[in-house]
C-alpha positions in Angstrom: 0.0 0.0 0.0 1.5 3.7 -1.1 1.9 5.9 2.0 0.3 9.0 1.1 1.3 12.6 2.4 0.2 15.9 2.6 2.3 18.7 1.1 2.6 20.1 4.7 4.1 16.5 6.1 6.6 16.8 2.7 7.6 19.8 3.7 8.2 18.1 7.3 10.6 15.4 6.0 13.0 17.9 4.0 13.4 19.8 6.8 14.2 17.1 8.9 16.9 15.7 6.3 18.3 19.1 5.3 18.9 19.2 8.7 20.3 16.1 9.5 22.7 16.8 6.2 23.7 20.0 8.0 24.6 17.9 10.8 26.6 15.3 9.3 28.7 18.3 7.6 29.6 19.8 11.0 30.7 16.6 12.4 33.3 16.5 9.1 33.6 19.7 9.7 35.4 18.7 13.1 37.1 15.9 12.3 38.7 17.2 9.2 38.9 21.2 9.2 42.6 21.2 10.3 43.3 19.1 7.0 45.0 22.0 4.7 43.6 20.4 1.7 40.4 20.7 2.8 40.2 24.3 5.2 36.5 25.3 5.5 34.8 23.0 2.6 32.6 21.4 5.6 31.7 24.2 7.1 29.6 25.8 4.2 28.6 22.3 2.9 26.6 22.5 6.8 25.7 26.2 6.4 24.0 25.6 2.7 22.1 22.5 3.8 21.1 24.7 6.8 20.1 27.5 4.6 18.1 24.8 2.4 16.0 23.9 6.1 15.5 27.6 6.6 14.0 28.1 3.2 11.3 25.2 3.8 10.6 26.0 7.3 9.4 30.0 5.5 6.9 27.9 3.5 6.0 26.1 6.3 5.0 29.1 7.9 3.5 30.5 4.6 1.2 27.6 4.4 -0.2 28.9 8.1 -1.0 32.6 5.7 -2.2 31.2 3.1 -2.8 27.5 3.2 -4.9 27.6 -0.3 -1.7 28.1 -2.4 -0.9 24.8 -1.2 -3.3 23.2 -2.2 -4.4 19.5 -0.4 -2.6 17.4 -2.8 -0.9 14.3 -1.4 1.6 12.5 -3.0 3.7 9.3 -2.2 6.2 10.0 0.7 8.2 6.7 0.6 11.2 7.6 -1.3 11.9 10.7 1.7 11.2 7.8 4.1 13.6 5.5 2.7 15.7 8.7 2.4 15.7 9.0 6.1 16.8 5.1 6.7 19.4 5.7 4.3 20.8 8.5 6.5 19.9 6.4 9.7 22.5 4.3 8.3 25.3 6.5 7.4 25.3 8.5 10.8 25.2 5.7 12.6 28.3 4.7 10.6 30.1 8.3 11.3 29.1 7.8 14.7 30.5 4.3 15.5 33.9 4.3 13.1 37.0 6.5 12.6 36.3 7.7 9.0 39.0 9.8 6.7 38.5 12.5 4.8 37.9 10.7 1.8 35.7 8.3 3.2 33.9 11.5 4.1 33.9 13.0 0.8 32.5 9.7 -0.8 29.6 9.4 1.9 28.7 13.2 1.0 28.7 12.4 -2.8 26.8 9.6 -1.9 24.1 11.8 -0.1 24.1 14.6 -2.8 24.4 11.7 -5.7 21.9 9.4 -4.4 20.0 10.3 -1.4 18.2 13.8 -0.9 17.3 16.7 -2.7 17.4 14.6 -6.0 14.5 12.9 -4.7 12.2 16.0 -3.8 12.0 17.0 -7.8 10.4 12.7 -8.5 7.9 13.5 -5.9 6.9 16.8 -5.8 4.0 18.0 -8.0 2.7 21.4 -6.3 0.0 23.9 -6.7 2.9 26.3 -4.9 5.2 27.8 -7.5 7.2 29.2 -4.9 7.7 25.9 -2.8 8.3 24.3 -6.6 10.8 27.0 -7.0 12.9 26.1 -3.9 12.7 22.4 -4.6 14.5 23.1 -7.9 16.7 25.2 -6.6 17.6 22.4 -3.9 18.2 20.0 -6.7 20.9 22.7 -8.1 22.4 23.1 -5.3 22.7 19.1 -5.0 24.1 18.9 -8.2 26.8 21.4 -7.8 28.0 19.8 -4.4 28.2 16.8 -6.0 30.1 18.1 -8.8 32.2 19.7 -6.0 32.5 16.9 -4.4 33.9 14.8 -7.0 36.4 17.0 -8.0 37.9 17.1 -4.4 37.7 13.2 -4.6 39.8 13.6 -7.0 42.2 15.9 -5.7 42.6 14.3 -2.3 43.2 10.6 -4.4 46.3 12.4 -6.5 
């Protein structure tokens, strides 16, 4: 049976993850900000996911003003669900074993490849152009960290 969601619960489970994203940054962010090669990269990786929470937790509040924009569309929620098993996993991975830095960098292309935003623009289908605005927007921003992201894989391997 397809778990169904309302817009509003959507809305929910990104913040949540963008969040948890932001979180897994800062905890790179102090294992690995004394590494030269790498300065302050974690650090605004955590401070754009946290921007991407703030953004979503305005629409939340502009669904309180003016909840008709939104509409009462529900859509299928399992792929942010799995999402949020997925990241279950890898913090419990950070958590429980020494990681370097370029085990870090392939978890975080991992998450920007495979695992968030990426998955809001398959499941999204809004009356909001606004809220569809910000989804695309997050699934730029994804793609550019990834491509970031891979080119400091690449660095770091030489």
């Amino acid at each position: 049976m397809t778990e169904k969601s309302t817009v509003k619960k959507i809305i929910i489970t990104a913040i949540e993850i963008e969040k948890r994203l932001a979180d897994i940054y800062r905890d790179f962010n102090k294992r690995f900000s004394a590494d030269d090669r790498i300065g302050p990269f974690w650090h605004s990786m955590a401070e754009e996911e946290a921007t991407h929470a703030d953004f979503l937790l305005n629409e939340l509040a502009m669904m309180k003003v003016t909840p008709e924009s939104f509409g009462d569309l529900t859509i299928g929620i399992e792929s942010l669900n799995k999402t949020q098993e997925k990241i279950s996993e890898i913090e419990d991975r950070i958590k429980n074993t020494d990681i370097t830095l370029i085990e870090a960098v392939n978890i975080a292309i991992t998450l920007e490849n495979e695992i968030v935003e990426k998955k809001y623009a398959s499941i999204i289908n809004l009356k909001s152009s606004a809220l569809k605005k910000i989804f695309a927007e997050l699934t730029t921003d994804t793609t550019k960290h990834a491509e970031t992201l891979s080119l400091l894989s690449r660095r770091l391997k030489k």
